[in-house]
C-alpha positions as CSV (number, residue, x, y, z in Angstrom):
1,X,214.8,110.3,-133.8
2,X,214.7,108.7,-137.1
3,X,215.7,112.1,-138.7
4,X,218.9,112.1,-136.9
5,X,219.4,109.0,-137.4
6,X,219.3,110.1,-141.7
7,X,220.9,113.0,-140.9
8,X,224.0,110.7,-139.6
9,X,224.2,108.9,-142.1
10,X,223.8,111.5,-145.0
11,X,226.8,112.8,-143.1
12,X,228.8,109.4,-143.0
13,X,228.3,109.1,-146.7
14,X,229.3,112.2,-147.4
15,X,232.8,112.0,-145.5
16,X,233.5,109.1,-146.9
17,X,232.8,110.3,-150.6
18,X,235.1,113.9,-149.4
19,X,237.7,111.3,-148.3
20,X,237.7,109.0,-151.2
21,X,238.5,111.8,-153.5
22,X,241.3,113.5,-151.7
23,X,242.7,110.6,-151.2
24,X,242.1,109.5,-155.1
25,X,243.9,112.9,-155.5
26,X,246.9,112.5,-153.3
27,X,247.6,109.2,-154.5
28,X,247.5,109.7,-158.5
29,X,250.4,110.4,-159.6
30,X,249.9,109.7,-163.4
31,X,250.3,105.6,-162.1
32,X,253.6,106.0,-162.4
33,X,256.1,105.5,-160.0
34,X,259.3,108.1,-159.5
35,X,262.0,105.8,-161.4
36,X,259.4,105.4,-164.7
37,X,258.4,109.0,-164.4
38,X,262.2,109.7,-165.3
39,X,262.4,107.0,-167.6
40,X,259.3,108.4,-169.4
41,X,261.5,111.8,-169.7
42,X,264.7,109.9,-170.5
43,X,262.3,108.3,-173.9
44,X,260.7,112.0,-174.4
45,X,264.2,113.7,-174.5
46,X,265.7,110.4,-177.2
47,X,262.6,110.3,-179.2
48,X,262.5,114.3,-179.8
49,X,266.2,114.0,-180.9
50,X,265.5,110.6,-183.1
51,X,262.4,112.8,-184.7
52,X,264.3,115.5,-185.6
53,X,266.8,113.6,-187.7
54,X,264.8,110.7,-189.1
55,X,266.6,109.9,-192.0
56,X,270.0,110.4,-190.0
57,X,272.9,108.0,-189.2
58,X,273.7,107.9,-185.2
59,X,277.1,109.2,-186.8
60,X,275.4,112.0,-189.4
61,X,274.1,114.0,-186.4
62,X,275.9,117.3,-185.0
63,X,278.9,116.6,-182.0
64,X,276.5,117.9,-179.4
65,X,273.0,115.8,-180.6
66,X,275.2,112.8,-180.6
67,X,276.8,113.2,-177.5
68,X,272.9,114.0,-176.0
69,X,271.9,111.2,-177.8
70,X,274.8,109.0,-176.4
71,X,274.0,109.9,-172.9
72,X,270.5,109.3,-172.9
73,X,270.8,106.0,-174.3
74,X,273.0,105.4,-171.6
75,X,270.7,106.3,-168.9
76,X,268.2,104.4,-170.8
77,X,269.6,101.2,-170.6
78,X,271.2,101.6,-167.0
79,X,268.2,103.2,-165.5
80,X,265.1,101.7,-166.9
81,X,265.8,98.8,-169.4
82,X,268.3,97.0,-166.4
83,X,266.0,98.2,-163.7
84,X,262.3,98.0,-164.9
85,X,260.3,95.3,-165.8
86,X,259.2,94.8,-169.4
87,X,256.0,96.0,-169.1
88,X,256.6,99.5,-168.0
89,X,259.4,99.4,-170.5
90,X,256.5,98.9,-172.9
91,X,254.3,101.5,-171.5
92,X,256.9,104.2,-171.3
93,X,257.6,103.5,-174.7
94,X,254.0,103.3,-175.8
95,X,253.6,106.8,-174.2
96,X,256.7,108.6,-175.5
97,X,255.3,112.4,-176.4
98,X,255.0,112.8,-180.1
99,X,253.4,116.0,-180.4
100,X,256.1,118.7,-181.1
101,X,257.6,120.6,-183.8
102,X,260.7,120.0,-185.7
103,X,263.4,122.6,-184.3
104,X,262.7,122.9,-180.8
C-alpha cells in the first residue's frame, strides 16, 4: 500500500514538472510581446542603416537609404515611441542587434 502510495506521487511530481516546462515553452516568447517584437525589428533595420554610414548626414546618404531610413523612423515613432511605454522603448533600444558587417 505505501508503495502505491510513492508510486502516486512520483507520478504527480513528475506531471507536474512535464507540464511546467511545456508550458514554460509555449509561453516564452523572447518576453516580448507582438507590437515590441516589431518594434525590436523596426530599431534592428534603423540601427544597421545608421551603422553603415556613421559619419553621414541624414541628407549625405543614397535616395533609397534615406527614403528606408525615412520610413522606419516613421514607423518608429508612430508604432512604438507613441504606443509603448518607456521602458520597452528602453529595452528595445538596449537590445538593438549590433553584430553585423558593413555592406550587408
Amino acid at each position: 500500500m505505501g508503495s502505491i502510495f510513492f508510486l502516486a506521487i512520483g507520478v504527480a511530481v513528475a506531471t507536474a514538472l512535464i507540464a511546467s516546462v511545456a508550458i514554460h515553452f509555449a509561453t516564452s516568447n523572447s518576453g516580448l510581446s507582438p507590437q515590441e517584437q516589431n518594434c525590436q525589428l523596426i530599431a534592428n533595420e534603423g540601427y544597421k542603416i545608421h551603422a553603415t554610414y556613421p559619419d553621414s548626414h541624414p541628407d549625405d546618404l543614397p535616395t533609397d537609404d534615406f527614403n528606408r531610413l525615412m520610413h522606419l523612423d516613421e514607423l518608429w515613432i508612430t508604432e512604438c515611441v507613441n504606443v509603448l511605454p518607456s521602458e520597452s522603448i528602453f529595452s528595445i533600444v538596449n537590445n538593438v542587434e549590433r553584430d553585423f558587417s558593413y555592406g550587408e
